[in-house]
DSSP file (Angstrom, degrees, kcal/mol; ACC not computed):
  #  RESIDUE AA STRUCTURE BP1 BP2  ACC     N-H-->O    O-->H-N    N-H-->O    O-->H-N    TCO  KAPPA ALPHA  PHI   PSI    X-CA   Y-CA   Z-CA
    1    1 A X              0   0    0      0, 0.0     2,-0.1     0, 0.0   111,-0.1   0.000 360.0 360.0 360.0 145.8    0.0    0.0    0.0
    2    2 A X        -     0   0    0      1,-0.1     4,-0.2   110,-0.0     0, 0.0  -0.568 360.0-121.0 -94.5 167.6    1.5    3.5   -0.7
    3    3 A X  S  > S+     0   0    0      1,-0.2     4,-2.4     2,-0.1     3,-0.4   0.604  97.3  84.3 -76.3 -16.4    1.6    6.2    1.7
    4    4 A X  H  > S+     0   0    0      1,-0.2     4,-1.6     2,-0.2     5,-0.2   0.986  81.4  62.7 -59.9 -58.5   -0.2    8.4   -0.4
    5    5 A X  H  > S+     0   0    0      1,-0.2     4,-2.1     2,-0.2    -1,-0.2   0.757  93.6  55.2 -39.0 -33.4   -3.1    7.1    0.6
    6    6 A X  H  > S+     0   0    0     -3,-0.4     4,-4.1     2,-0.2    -1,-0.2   0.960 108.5  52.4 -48.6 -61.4   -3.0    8.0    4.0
    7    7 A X  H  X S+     0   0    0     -4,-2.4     4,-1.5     1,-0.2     5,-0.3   0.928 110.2  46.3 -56.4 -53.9   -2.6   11.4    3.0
    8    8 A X  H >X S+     0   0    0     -4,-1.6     3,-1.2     1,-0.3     4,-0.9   0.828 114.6  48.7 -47.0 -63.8   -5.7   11.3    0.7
    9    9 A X  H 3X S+     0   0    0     -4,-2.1     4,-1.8     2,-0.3     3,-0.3   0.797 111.3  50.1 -17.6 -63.8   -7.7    9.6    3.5
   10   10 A X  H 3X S+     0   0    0     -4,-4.1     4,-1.0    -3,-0.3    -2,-0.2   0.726 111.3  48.2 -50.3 -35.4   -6.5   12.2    5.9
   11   11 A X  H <X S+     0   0    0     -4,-1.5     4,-0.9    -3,-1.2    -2,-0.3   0.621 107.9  53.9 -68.0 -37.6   -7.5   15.0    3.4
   12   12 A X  H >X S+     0   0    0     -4,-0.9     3,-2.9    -3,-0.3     4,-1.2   0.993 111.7  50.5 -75.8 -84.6  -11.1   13.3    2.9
   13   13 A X  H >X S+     0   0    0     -4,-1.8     3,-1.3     1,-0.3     4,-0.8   0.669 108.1  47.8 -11.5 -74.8  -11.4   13.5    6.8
   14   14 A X  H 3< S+     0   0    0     -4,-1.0    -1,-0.3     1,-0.3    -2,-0.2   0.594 110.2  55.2 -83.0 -21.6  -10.5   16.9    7.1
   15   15 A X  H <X S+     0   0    0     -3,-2.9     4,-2.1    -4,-0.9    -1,-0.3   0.839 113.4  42.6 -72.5 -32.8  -13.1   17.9    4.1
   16   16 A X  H << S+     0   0    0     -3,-1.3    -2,-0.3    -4,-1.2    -1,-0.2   0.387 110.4  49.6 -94.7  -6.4  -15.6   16.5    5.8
   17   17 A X  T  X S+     0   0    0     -4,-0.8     4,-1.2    -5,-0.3    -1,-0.2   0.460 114.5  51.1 -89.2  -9.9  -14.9   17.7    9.2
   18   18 A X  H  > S+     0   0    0     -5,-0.3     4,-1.2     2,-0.2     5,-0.2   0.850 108.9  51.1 -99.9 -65.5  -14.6   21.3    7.6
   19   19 A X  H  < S+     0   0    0     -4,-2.1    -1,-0.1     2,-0.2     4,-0.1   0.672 102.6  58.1 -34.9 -23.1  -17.9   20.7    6.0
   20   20 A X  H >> S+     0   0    0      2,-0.2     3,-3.2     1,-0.1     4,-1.1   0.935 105.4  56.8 -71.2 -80.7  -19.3   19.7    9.3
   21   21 A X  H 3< S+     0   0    0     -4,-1.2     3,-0.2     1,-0.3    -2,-0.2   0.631 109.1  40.6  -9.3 -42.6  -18.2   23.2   10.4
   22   22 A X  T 3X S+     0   0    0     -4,-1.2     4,-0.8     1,-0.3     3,-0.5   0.659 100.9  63.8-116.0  -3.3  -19.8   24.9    8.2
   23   23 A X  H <> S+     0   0    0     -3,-3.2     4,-0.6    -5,-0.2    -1,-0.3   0.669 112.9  47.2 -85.2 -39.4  -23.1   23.0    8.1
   24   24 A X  H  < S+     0   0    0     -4,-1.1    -2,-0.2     2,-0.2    -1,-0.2   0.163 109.9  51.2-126.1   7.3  -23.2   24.4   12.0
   25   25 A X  H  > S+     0   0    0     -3,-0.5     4,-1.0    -5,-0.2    -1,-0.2   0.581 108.8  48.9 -61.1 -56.4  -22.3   27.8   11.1
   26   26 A X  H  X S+     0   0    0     -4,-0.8     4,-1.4     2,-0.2    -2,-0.2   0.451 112.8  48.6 -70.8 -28.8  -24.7   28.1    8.7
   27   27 A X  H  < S+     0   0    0     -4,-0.6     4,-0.3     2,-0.2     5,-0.2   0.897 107.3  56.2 -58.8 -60.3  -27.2   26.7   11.2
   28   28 A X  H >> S+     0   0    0      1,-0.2     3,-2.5     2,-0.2     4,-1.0   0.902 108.8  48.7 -31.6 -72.0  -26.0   29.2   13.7
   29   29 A X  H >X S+     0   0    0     -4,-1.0     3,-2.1     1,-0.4     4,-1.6   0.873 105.5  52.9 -49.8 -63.0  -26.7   32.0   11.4
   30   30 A X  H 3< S+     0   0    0     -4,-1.4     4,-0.5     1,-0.3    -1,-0.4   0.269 109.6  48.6 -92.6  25.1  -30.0   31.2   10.4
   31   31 A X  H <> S+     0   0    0     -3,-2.5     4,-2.1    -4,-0.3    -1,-0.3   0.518 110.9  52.7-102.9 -14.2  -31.3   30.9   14.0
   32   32 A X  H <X S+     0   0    0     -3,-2.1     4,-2.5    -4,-1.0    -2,-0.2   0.896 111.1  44.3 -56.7 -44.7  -29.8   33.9   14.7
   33   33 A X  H  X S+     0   0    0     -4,-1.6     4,-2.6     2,-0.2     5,-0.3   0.934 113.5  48.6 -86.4 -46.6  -31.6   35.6   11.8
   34   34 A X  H >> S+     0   0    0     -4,-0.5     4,-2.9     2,-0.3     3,-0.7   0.994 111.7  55.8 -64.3 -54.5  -35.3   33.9   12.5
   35   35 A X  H 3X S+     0   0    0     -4,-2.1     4,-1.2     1,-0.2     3,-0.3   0.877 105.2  46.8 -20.8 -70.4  -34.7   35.0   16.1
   36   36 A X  H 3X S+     0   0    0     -4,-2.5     4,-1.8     1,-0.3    -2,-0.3   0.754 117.0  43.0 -54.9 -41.3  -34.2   38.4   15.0
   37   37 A X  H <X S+     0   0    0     -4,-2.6     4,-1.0    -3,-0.7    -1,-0.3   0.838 110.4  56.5 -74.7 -29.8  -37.6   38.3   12.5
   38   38 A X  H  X S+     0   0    0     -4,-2.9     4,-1.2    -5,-0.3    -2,-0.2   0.662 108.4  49.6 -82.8  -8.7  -39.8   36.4   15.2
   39   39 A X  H  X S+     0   0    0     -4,-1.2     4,-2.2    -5,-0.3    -1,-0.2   0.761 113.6  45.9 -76.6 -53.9  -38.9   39.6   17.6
   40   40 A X  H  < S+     0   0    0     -4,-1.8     4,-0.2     1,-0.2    -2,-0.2   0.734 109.0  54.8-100.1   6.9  -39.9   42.0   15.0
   41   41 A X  H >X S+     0   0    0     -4,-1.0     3,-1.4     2,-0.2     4,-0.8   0.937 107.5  47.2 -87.6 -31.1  -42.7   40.4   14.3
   42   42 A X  H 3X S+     0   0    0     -4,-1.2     4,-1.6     1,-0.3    -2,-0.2   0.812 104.3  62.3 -41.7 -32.6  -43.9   40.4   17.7
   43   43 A X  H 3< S+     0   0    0     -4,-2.2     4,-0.3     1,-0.2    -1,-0.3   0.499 107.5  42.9 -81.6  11.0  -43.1   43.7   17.8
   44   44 A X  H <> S+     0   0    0     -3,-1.4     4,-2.0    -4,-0.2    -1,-0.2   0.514 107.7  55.9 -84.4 -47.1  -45.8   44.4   14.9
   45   45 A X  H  < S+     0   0    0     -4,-0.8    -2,-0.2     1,-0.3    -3,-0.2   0.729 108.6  45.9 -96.1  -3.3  -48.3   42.5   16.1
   46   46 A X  T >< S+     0   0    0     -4,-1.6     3,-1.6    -5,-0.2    -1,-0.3   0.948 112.0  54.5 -89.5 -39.7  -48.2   44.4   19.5
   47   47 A X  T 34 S+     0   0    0     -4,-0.3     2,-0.4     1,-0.3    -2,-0.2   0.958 124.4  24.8 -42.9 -77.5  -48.1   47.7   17.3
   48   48 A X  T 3X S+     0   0    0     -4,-2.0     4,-0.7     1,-0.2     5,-0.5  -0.339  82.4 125.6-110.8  47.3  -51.5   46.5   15.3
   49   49 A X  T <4  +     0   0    0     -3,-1.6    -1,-0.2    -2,-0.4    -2,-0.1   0.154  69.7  55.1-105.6  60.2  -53.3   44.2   17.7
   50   50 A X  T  > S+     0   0    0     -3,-0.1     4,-0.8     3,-0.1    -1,-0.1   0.734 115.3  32.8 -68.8 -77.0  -56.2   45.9   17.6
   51   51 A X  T  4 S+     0   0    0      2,-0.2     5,-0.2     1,-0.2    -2,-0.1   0.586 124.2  47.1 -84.1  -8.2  -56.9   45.9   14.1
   52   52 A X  T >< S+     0   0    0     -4,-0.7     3,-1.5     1,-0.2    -1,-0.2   0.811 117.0  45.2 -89.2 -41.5  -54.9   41.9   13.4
   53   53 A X  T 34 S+     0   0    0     -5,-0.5    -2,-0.2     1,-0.2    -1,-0.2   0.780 113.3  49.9 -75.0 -14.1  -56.7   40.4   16.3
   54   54 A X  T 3< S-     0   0    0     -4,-0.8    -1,-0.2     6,-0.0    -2,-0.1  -0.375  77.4-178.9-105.7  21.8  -60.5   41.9   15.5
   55   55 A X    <   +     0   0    0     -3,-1.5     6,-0.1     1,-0.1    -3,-0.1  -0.004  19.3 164.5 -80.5 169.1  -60.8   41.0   12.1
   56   56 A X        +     0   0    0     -5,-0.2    -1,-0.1     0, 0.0     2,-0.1   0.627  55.3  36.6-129.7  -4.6  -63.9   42.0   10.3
   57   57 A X  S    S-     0   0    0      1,-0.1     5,-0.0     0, 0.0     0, 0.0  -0.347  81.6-100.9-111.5-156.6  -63.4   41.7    6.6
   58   58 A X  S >> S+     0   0    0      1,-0.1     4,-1.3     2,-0.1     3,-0.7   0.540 119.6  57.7 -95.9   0.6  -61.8   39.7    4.3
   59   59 A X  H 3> S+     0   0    0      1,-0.2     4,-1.0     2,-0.2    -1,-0.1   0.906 115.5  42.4 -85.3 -35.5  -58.9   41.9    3.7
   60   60 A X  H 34 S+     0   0    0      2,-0.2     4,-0.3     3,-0.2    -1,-0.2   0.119 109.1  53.8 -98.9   8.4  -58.3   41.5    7.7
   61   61 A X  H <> S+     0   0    0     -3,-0.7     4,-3.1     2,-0.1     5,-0.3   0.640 109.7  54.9-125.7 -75.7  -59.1   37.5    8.0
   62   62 A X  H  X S+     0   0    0     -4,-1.3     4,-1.9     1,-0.3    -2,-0.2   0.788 110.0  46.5 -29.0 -54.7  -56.2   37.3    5.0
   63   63 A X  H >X S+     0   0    0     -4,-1.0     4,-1.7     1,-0.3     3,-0.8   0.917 109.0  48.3 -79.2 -43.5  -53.7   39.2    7.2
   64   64 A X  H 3> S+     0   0    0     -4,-0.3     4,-1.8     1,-0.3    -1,-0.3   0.773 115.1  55.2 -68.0 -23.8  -54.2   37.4   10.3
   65   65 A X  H 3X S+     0   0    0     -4,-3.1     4,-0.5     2,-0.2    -1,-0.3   0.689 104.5  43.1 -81.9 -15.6  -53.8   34.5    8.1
   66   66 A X  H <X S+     0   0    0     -4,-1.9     4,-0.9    -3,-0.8    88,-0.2   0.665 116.6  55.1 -94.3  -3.7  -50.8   35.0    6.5
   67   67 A X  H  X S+     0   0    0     -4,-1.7     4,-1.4     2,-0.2    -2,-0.2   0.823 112.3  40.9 -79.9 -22.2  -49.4   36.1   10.2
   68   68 A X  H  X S+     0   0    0     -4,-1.8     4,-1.4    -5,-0.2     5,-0.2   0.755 117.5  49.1 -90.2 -21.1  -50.5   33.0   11.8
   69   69 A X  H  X S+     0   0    0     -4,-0.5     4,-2.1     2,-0.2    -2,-0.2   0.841 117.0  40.6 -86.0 -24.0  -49.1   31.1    8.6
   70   70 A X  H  X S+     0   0    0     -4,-0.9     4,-3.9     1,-0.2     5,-0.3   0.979 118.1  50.5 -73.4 -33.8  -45.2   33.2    8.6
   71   71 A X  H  X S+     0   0    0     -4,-1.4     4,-0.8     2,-0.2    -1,-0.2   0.836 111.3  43.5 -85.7 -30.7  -45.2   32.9   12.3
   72   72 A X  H >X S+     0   0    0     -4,-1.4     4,-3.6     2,-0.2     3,-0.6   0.957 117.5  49.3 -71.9 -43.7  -45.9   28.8   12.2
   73   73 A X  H 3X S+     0   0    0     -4,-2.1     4,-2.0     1,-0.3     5,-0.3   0.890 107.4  53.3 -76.7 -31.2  -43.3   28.5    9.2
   74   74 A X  H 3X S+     0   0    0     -4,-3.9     4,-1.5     2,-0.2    -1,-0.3   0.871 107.8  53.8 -78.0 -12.6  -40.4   30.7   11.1
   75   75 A X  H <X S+     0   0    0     -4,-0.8     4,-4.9    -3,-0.6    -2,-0.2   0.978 110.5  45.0 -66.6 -50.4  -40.7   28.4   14.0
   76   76 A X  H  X S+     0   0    0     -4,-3.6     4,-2.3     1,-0.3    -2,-0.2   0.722 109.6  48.4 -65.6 -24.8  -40.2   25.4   12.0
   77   77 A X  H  X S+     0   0    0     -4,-2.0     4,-2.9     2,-0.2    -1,-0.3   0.888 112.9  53.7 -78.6 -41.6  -37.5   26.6   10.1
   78   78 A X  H  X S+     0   0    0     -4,-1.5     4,-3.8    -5,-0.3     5,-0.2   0.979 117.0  42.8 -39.6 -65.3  -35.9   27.7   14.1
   79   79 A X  H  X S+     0   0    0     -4,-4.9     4,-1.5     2,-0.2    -1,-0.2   0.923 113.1  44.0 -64.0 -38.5  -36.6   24.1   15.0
   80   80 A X  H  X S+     0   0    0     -4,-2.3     4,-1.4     1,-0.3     3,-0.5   0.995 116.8  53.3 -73.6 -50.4  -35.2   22.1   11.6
   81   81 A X  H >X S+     0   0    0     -4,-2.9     3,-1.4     1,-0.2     4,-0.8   0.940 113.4  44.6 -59.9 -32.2  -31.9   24.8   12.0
   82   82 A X  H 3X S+     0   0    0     -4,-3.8     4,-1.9     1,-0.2     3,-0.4   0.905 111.4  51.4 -54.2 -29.6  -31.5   23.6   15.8
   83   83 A X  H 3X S+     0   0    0     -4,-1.5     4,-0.5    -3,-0.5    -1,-0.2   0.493 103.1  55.8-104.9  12.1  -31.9   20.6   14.8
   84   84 A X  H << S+     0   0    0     -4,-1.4    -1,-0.3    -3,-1.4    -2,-0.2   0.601 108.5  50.3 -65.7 -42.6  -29.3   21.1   12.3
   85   85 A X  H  < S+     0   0    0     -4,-0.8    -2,-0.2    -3,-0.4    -3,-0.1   0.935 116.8  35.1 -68.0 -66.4  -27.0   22.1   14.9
   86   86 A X  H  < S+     0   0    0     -4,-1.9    -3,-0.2     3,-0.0    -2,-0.2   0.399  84.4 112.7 -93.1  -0.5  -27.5   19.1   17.5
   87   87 A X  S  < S-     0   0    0     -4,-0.5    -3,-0.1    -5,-0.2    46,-0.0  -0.177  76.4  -7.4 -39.4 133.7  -28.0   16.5   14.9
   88   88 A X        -     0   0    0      1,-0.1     2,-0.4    41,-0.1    38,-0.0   0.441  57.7-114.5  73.8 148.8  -24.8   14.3   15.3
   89   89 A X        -     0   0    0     36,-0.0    -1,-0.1     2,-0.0    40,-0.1  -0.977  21.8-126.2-145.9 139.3  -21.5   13.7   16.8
   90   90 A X        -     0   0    0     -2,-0.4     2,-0.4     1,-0.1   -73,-0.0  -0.364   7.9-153.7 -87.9 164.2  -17.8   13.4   15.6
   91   91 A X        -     0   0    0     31,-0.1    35,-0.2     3,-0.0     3,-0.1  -0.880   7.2-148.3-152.5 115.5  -15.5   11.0   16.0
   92   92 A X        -     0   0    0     -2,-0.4     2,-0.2     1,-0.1    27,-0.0  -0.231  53.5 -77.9 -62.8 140.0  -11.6   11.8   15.9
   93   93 A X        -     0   0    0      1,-0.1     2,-0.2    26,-0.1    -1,-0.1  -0.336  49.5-121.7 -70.2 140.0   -9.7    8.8   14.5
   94   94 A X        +     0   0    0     24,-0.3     2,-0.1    -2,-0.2    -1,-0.1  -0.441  55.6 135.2 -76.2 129.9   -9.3    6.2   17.2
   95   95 A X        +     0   0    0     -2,-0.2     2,-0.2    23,-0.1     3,-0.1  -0.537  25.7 179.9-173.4 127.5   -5.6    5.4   17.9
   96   96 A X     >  -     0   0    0     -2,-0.1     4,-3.6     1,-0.1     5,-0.2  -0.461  48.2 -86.5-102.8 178.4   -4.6    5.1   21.2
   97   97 A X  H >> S+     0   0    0     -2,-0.2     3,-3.1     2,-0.2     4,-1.0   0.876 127.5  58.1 -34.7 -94.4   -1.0    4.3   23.1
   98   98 A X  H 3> S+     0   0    0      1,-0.3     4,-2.9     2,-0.2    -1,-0.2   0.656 112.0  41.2  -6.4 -81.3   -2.0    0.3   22.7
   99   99 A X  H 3> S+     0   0    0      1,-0.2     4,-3.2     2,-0.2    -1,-0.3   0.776 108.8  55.1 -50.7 -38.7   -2.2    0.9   18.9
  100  100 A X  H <X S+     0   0    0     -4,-3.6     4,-1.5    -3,-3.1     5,-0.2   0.995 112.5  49.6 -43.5 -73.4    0.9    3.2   18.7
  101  101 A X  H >< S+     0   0    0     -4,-1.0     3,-0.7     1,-0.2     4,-0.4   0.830 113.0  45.2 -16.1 -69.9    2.5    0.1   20.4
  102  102 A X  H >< S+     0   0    0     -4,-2.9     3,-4.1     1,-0.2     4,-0.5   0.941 107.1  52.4 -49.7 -80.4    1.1   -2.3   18.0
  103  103 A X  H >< S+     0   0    0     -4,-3.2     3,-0.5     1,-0.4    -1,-0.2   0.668 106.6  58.6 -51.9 -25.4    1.8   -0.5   14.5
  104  104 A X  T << S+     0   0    0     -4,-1.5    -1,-0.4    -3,-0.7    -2,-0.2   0.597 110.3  38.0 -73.3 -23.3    5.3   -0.2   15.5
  105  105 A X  T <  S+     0   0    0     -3,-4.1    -2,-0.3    -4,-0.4    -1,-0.2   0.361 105.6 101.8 -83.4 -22.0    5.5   -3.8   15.9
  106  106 A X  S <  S-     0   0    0     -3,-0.5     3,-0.0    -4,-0.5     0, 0.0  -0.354  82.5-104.8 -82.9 123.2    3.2   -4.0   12.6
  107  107 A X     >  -     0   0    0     -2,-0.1     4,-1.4     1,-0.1    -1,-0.2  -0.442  40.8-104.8 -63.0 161.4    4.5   -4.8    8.9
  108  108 A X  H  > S+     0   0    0      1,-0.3     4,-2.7     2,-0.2     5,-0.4   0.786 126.7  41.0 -56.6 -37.4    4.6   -1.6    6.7
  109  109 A X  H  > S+     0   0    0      2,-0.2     4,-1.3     3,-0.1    -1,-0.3   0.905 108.2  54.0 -94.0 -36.5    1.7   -2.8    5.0
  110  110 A X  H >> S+     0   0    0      2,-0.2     3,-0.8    -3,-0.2     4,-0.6   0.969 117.3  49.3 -14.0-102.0   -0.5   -4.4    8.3
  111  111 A X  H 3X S+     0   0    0     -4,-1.4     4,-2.5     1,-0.2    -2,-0.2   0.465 113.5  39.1 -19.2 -53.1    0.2   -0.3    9.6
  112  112 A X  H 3X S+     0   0    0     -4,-2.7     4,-5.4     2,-0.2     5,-0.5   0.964 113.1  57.9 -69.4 -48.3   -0.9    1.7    6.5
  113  113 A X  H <X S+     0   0    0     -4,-1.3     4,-4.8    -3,-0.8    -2,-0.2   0.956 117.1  32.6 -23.4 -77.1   -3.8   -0.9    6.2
  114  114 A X  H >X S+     0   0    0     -4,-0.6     4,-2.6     1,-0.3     3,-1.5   0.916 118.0  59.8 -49.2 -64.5   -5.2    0.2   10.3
  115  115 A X  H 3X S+     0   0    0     -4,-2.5     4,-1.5     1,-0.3    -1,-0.3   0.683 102.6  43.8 -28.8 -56.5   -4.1    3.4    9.6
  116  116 A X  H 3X S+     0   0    0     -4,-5.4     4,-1.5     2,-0.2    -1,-0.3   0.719 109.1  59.0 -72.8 -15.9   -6.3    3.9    6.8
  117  117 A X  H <X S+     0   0    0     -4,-4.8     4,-2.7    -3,-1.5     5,-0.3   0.948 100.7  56.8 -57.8 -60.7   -9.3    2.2    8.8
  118  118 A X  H  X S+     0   0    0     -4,-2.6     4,-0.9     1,-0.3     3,-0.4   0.894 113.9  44.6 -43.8 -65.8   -8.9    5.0   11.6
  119  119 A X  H  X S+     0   0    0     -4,-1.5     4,-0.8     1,-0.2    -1,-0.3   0.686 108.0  49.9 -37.2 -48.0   -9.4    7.2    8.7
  120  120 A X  H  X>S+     0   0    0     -4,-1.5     4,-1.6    -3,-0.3     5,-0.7   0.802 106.5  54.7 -86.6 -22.9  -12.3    5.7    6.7
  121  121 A X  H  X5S+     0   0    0     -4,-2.7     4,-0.9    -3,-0.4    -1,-0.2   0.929 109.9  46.1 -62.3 -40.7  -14.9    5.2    9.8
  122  122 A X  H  X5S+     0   0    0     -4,-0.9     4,-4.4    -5,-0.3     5,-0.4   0.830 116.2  42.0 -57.7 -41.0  -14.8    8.7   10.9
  123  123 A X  H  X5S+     0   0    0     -4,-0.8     4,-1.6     1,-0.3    -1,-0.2   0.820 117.2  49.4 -82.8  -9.6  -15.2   10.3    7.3
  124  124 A X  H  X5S+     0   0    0     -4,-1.6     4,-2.1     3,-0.2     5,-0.5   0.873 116.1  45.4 -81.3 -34.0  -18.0    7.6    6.3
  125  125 A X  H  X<S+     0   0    0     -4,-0.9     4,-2.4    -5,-0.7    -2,-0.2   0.974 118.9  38.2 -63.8 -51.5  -19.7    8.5    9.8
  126  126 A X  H  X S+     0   0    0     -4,-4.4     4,-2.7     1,-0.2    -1,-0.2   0.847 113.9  58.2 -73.9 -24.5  -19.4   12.6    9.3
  127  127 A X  H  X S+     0   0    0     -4,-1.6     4,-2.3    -5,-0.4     5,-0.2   0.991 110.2  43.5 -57.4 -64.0  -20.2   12.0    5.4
  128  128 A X  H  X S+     0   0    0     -4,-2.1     4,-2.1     2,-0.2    -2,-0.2   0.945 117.0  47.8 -39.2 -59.2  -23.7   10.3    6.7
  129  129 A X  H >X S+     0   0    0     -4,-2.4     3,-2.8    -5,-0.5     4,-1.1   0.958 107.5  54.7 -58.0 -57.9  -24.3   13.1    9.2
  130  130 A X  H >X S+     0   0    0     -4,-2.7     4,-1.8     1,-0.3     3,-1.3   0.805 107.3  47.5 -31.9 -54.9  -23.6   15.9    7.0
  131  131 A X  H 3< S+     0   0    0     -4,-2.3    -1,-0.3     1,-0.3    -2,-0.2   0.725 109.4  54.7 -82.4   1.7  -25.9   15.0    4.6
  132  132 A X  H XX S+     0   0    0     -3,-2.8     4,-0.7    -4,-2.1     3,-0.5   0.693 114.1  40.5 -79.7 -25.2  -28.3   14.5    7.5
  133  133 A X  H <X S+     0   0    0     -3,-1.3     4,-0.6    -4,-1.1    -2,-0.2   0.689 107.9  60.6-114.1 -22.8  -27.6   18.4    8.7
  134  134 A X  H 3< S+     0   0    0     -4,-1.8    -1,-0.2    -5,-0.3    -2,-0.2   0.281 109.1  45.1 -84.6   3.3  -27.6   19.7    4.9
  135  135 A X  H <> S+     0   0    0     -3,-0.5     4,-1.6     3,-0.1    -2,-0.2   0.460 118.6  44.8-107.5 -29.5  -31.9   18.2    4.7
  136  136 A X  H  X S+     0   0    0     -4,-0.7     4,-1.0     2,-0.2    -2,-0.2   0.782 117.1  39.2 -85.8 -24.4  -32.3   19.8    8.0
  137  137 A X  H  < S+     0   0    0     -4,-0.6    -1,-0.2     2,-0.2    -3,-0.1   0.623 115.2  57.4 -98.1 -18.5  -30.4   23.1    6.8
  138  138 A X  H  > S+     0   0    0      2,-0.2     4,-1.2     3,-0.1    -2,-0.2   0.720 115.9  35.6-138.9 -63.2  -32.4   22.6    3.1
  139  139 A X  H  X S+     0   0    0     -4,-1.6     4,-2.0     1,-0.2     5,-0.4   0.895 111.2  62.7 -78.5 -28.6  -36.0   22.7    5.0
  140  140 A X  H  X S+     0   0    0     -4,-1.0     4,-1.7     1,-0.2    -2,-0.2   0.863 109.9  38.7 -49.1 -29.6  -34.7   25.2    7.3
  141  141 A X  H  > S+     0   0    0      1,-0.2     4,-1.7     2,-0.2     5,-0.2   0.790 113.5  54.8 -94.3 -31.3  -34.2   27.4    4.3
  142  142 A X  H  X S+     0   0    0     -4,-1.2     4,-1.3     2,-0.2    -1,-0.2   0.925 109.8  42.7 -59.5 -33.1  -37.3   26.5    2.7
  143  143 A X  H  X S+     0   0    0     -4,-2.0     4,-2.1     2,-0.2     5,-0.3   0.946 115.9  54.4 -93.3 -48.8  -39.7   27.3    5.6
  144  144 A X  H  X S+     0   0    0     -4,-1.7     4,-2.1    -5,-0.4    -2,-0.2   0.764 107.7  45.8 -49.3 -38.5  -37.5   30.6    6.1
  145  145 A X  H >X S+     0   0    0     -4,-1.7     3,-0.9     2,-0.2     4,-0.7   0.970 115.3  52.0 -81.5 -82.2  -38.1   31.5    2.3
  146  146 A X  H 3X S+     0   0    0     -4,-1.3     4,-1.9     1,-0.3    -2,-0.2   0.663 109.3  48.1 -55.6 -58.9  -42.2   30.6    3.1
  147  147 A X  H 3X S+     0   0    0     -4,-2.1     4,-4.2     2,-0.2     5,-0.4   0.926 109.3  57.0 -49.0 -57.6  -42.3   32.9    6.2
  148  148 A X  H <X S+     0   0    0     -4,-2.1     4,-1.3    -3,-0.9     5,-0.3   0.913 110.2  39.4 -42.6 -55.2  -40.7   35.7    4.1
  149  149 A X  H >X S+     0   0    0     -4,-0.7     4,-2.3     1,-0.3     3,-0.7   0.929 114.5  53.6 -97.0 -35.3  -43.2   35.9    1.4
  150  150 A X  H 3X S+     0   0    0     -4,-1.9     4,-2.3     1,-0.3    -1,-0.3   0.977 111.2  47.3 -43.0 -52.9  -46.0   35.4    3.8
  151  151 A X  H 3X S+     0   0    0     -4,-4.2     4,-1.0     2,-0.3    -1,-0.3   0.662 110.6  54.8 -69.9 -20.0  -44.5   38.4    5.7
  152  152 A X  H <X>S+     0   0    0     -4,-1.3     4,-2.3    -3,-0.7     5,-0.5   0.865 108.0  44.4 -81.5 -42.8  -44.3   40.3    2.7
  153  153 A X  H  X5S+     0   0    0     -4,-2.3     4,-0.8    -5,-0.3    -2,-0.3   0.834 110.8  52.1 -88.1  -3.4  -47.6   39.9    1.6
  154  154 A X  H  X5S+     0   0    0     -4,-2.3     4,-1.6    -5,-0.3    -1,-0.3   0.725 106.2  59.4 -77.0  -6.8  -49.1   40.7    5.3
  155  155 A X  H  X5S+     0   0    0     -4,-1.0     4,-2.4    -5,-0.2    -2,-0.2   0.933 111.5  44.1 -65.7 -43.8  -46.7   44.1    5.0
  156  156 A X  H  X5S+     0   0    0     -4,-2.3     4,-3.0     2,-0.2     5,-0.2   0.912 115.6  43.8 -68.0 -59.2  -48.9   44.8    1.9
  157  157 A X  H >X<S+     0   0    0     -4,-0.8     4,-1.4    -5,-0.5     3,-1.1   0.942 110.3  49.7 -49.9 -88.3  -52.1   44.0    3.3
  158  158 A X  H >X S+     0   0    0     -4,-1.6     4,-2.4     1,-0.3     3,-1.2   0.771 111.9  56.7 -75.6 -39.5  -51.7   45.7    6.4
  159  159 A X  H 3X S+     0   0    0     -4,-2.4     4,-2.1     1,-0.3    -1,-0.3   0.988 111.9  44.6 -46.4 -46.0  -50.3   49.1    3.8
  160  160 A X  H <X S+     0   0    0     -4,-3.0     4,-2.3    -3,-1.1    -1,-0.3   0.744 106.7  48.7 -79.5  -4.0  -53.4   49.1    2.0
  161  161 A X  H << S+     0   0    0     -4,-1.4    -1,-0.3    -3,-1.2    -2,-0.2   0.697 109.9  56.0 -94.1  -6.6  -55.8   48.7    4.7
  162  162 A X  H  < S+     0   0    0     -4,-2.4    -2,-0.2    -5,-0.5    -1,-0.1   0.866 122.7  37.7 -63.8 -26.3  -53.5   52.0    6.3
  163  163 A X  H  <        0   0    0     -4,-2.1    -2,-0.2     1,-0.2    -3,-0.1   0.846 360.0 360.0 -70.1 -45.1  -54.7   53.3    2.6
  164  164 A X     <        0   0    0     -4,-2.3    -1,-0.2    -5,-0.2    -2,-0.1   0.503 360.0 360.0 -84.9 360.0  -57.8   52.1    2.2
């Protein structure tokens, strides 16, 4: 077995722990950012609940329904990005003292062999998680997206009944 392989192996680890990273970064962010819209939507509905919580038309039935429908869809996108976040756990390649011992005692080819095991479990395991935290991060963005145009169109509603 060449040594190159190690390295390649080691490099496939390190993409996929880097990927991990950023999967939980990206998580981070976008609970930061739904925080921050489910705050100034509270702070809206306390501005107009009079007129959100009272409706009497249809133009006021509409709004409360696209507030109760942005406000259900940013939660869920809150929950699938936490769950984006706590989804999983890494695991550094195993080699302890005992092994050190061993591989040192180990033919060239026995060593690279283990070596490259320590390597492949981890990257198969964080490859499986990843794509598990990129479906959570995938609806996360989707419900976010949902909320948005909901919220756009009660900002529109609520102008025109300031108009009408």
């Amino acid at each position: 077995m060449k040594p190159e392989i190690i390295y390649l192996a080691k490099d496939r680890y390190t993409q996929a722990h880097t990927h991990y990273d950023q999967a939980v970064q990206k998580a981070a962010r976008i609970i930061t950012l739904i925080t921050l819209i489910i705050g100034l939507l509270t702070i809206v509905v306390a501005l107009f609940s009079d007129s959100i919580f009272s409706p009497q038309g249809l133009l006021d039935w509409t709004i409360l329904i696209c507030q109760i429908g942005s406000l259900f869809s940013l939660i869920c996108a809150w929950g699938h990005a936490l769950l984006a976040i706590k989804f999983g756990s890494l695991h550094p390649p195993k080699l302890s003292k005992h092994e050190f011992d061993h591989l040192q005692e180990a033919s060239r080819e026995a060593m690279y062999r283990h070596i490259l095991n320590c390597y492949a479990e981890p990257t198969e395991e964080l490859a499986a998680i990843n794509t598990q935290k990129e479906k959570y991060l995938t609806f996360s963005y989707q419900e976010l997206a949902i909320g948005g145009y909901l919220l756009a169109v009660m900002f529109m509603l609520l102008f025109l009944k300031e108009i009408l």
